[in-house]
C-alpha positions in Angstrom: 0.0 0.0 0.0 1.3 3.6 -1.2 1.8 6.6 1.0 -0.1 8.8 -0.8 -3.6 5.8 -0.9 -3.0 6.1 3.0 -2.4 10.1 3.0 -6.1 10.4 1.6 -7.5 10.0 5.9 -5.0 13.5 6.4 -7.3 16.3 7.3 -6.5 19.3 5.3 -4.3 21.9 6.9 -3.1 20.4 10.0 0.9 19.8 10.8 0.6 16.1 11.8 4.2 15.3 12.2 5.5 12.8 14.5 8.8 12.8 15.5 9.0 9.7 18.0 11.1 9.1 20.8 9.7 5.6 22.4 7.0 3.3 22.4 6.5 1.0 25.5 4.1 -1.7 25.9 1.9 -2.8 28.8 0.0 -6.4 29.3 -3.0 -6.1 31.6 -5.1 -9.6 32.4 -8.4 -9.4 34.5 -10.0 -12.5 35.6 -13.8 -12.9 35.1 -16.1 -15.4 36.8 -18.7 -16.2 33.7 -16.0 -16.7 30.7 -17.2 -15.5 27.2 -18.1 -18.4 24.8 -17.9 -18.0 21.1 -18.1 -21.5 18.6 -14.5 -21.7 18.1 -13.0 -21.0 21.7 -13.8 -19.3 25.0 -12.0 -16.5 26.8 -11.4 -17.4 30.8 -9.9 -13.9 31.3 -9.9 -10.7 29.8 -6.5 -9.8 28.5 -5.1 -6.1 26.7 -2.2 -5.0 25.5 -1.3 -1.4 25.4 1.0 1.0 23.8 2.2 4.0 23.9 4.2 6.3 21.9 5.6 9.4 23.3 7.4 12.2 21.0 10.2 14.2 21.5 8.1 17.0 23.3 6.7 14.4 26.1 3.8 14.0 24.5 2.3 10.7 24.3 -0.3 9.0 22.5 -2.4 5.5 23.7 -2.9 2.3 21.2 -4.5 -1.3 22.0 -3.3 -4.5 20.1 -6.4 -7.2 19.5 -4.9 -10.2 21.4 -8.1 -12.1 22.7 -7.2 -16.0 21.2 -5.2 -17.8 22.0 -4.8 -17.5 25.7 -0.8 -16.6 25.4 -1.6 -14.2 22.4 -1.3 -11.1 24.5 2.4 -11.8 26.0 3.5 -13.3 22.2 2.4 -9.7 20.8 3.3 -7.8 23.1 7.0 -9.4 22.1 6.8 -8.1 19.0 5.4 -4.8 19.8 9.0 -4.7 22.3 11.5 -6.3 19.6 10.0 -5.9 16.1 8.2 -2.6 15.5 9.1 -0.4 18.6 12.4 -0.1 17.1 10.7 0.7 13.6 9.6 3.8 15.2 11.8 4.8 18.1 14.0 7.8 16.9 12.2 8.4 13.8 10.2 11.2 11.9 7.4 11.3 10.1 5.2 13.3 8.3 2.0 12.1 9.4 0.5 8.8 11.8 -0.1 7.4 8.0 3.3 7.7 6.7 4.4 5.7 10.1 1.6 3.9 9.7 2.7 3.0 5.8 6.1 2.5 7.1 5.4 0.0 9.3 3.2 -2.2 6.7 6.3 -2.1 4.3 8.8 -2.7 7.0 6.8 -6.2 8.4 5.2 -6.9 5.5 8.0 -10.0 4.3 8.4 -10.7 7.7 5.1 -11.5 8.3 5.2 -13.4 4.6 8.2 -15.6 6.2 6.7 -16.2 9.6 3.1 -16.5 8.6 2.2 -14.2 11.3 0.6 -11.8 9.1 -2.2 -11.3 11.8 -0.5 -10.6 14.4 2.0 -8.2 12.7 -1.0 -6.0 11.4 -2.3 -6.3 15.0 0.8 -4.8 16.6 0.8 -2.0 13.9 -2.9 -1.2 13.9 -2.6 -0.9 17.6 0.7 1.7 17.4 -1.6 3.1 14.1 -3.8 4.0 17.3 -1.3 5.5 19.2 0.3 7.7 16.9 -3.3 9.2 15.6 -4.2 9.6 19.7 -0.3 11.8 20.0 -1.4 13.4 17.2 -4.6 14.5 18.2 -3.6 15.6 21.5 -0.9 18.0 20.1 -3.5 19.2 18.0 -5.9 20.0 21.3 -8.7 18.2 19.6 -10.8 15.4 19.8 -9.7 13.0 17.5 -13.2 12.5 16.0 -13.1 15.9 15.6 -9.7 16.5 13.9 -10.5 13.4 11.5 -13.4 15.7 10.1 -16.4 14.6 12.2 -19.4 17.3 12.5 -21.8 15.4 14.5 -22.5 16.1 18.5 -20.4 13.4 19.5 -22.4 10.5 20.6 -22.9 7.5 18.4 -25.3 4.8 18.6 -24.1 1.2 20.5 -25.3 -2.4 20.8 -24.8 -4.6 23.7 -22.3 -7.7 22.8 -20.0 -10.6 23.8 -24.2 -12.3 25.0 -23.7 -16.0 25.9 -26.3 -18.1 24.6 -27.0 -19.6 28.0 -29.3 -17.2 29.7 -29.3 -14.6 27.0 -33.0 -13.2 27.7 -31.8 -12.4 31.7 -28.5 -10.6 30.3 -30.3 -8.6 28.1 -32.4 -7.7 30.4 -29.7 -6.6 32.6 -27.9 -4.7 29.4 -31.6 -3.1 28.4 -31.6 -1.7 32.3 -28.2 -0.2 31.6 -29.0 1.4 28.9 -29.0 -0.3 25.8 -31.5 -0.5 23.5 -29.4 -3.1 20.8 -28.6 -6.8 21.5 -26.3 -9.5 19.7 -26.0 -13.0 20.8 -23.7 -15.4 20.2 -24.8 -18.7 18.4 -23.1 -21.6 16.6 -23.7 -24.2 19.2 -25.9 -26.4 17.1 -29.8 -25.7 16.0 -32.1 -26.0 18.6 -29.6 -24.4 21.4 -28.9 -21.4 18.7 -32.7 -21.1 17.9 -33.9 -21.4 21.8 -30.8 -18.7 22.7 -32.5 -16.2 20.4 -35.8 -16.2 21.0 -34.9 -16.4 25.3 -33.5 -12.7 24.1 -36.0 -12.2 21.7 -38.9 -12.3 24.6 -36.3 -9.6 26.5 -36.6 -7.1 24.2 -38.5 -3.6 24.4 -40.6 -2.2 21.9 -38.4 -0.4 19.1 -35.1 -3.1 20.2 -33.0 -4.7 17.6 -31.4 -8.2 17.7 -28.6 -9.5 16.4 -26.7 -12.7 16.5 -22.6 -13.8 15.3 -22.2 -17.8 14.2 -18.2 -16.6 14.2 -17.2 -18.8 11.3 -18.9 -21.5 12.4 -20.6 -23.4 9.1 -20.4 -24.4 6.0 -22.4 -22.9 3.1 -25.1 -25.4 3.7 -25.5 -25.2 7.4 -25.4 -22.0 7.0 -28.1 -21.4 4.5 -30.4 -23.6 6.7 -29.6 -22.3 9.4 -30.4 -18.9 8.4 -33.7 -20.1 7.3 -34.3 -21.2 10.4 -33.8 -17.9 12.1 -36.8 -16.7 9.9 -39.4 -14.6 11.7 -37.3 -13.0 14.6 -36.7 -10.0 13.6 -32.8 -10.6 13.1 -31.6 -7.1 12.1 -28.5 -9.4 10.7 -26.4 -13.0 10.8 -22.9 -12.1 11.3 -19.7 -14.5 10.1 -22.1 -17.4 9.2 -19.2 -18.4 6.9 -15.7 -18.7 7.5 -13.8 -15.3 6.9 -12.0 -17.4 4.0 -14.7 -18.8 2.2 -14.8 -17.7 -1.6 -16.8 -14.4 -2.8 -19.1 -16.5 -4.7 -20.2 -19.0 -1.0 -21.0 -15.4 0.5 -23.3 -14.3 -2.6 -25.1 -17.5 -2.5 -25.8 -17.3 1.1 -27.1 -13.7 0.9 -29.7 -14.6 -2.3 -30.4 -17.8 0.4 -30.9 -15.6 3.7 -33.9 -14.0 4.8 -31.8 -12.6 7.4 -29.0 -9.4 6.1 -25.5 -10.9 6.1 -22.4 -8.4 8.4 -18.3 -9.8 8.6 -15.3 -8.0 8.3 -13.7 -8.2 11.2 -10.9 -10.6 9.9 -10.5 -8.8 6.7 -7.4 -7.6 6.3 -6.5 -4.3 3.3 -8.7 -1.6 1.4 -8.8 -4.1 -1.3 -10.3 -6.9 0.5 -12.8 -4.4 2.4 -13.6 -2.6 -1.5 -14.1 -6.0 -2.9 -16.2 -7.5 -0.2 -18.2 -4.4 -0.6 -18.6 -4.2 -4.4 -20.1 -8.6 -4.4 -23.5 -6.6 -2.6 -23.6 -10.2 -0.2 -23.1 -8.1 3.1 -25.4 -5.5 4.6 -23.5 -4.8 7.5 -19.2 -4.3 7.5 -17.3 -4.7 10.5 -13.4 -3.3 10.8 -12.0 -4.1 13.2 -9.6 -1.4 14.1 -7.0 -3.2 16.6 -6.8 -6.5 14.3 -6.0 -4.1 11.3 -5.8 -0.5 10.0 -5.5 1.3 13.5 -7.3 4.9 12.7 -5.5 5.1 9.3 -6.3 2.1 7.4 -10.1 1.5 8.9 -11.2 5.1 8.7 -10.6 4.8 4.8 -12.7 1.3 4.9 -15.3 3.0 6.5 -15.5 5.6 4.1 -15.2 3.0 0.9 -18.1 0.6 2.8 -20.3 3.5 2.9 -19.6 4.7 -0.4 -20.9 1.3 -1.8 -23.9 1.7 0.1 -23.1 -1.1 2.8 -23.8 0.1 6.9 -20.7 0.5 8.9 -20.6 -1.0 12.6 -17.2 -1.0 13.9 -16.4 -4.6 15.5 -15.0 -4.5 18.7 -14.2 -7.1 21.9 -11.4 -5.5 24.1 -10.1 -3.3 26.3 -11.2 0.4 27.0 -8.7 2.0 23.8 -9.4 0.0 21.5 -13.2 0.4 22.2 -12.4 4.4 22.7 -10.9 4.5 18.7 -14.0 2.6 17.7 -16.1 5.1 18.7 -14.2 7.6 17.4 -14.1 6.0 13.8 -17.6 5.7 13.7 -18.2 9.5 15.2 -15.5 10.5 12.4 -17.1 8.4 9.2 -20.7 9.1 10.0 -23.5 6.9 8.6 -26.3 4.5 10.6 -24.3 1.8 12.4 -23.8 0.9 15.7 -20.5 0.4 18.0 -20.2 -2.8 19.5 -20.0 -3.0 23.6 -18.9 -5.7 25.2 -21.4 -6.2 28.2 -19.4 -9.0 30.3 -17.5 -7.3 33.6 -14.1 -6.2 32.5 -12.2 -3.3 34.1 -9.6 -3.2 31.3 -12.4 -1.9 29.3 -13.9 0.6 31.6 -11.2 2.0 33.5 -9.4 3.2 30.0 -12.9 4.5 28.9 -15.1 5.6 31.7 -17.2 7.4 29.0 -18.3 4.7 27.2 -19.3 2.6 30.5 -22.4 4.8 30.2 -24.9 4.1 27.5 -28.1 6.2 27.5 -30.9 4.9 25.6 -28.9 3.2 23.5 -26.0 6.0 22.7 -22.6 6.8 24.5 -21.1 10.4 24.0 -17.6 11.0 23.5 -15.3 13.1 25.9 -14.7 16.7 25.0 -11.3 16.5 25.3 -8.2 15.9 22.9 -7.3 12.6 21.9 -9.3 9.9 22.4 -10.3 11.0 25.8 -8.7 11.3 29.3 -5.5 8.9 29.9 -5.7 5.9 31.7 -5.1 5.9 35.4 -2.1 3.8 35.2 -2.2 3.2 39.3 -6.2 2.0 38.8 -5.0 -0.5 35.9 -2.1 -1.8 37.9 -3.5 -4.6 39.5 -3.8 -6.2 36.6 -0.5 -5.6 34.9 1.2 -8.7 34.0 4.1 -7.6 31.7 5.9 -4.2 31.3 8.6 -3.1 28.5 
């Protein structure tokens, strides 16, 4: 990918140039008593990695790398973060958070050919991506919704997430009382569990709700096709990664001439191409960047704006810690459009100590801080019971 294809997310007169002194890394693991099921593994704590990047002046930006599976992910990219791509950065100058962001793809991009870690290499430079647009913004004394060209009032619309099947119509209950008005479960655990999952949270929603649900990868094209036939007649505002992220274009398009029910994926796309072109086939309503697994602010900002330009609803993915959640909701305040940000709902204080803001949810909307950057920076001494790793 060219500078210049990545220079088009620069807002018009403003000096964005970065000249880095170092980036450090933090691991942070909370334990949680109900761990969070999905079809192909569950998560028995709540892990985050952050970074930060501070310039020459001492001021310093925050990032969060995706690390959720497998359990060691967080300390294995946290590792690379320290030995690969810090010293990409540390040092350096740059004309703008996309140049380093641009620099980085180039500089990893054969390593991650040779060690087929492509994924996590593009999660470790989304997440500095993060970090460098955050510096930037708070040099700039701006929100960074606001300095990536956003003109709305700063709140976006959310939906609650990360809803085991088991019990689903008590925790949306419990999410509706806190203020959501938007539900997703998670299926993929056979028929008749996935069918008596949804309509438990069916029978908890409130007039004017939407429900969702997220197979995550978990059929083939002809489970998938039955399957969402089956889901017929509740209401399903969309059936999210029915299919595996892999399958070929032409699986998805049969599915969504098959499914009564809209189609949403994306978060394990990877490159404007592969967002462009899953947007041009017309077999997903509903795209879903996920910001820490690839782009940062850079690269998914500009997938936003090429999914709405084809006409397709935007609804950042999200399942992390408090920054990572925080950029987001930023993205979404910054590109515009109908969608939704995804909240995890399941107790985890690396998400809501980063992000106070977003731990409140008013009839179904969260409003951004007024303040630069992606809001107020962490309280390292509230996070540090939960620090595991430091570099």
């Amino acid at each position: 990918m060219t500078v210049p294809a990545y220079d088009a997310v620069l807002p018009a007169g403003k000096d964005l140039s970065l000249d880095i002194a170092a980036v450090a890394v933090r691991v942070y693991r909370a334990p949680v008593e109900a761990p969070v099921r999905t079809s192909f593994g569950t998560m028995t704590d709540r892990p985050a990695v952050l970074v930060t990047v501070t310039d020459r002046a001492g001021n310093r930006g925050w990032g969060e790398v995706w690390c959720n599976f497998p359990a060691c992910g967080a300390e294995h990219r946290a590792r690379l973060v320290e030995t690969v791509a810090a010293p990409l950065l540390a040092g350096q100058f740059f004309a703008s958070p996309a140049a380093a962001f641009a620099h980085l793809e180039s500089k990893l991009h054969v390593l991650g050919l040779q060690t087929g870690e492509g994924g996590p290499l593009a999660q470790v430079a989304a997440g500095l991506d993060i970090a460098l647009w955050d510096l930037a913004a708070r040099r700039a004394g701006l929100p960074l919704f606001r300095l990536l060209g956003g003109s709305g009032d700063g709140t976006v619309p959310v939906y609650a997430s990360g809803i085991n099947p088991g019990g689903s119509g008590a925790s949306v209950a419990r999410a509706r009382d806190a203020g959501h008005r938007a539900f997703k479960v998670k299926i993929g655990f056979g028929a008749e569990a996935d069918r008596a999952a949804l309509e438990d949270a069916a029978a908890a929603l409130g007039p004017g709700d939407s429900l969702m649900t997220d197979a995550n990868q978990a059929w083939d094209l002809a489970t998938a096709a039955a399957m969402a036939r089956a889901l017929d007649g509740l209401g399903l505002a969309w059936l999210e990664e029915p299919l595996a992220a892999d399958r070929p274009a032409a699986e998805w398009s049969l599915l969504a001439q098959e499914s009564p029910v809209p189609l949403a994926a994306g978060e394990n796309m990877r490159g404007l191409d592969a967002f462009a072109a899953a947007a041009d086939t017309g077999a997903l309503a509903v795209m879903q960047p996920d910001a820490c697994k690839w782009g940062g602010i850079t690269g998914t900002l500009l997938a936003a704006r090429a999914i709405r330009a084809r006409g397709r609803r935007y609804c950042p993915h999200y399942l992390g810690g408090g920054i990572g959640l925080a950029a987001s909701a930023h993205l979404l305040a910054a590109a515009g459009g109908d969608g939704l940000l995804e909240i995890d709902v399941n107790p985890n204080p690396l998400r809501d100590l980063p992000a106070p803001a977003l731990a409140a949810v008013t009839e179904g909307r969260v409003t951004l801080p007024d303040t630069p950057g992606l809001g107020p920076e962490p309280d390292l001494d509230a996070l540090a019971p939960y620090l595991v790793a430091h570099a």
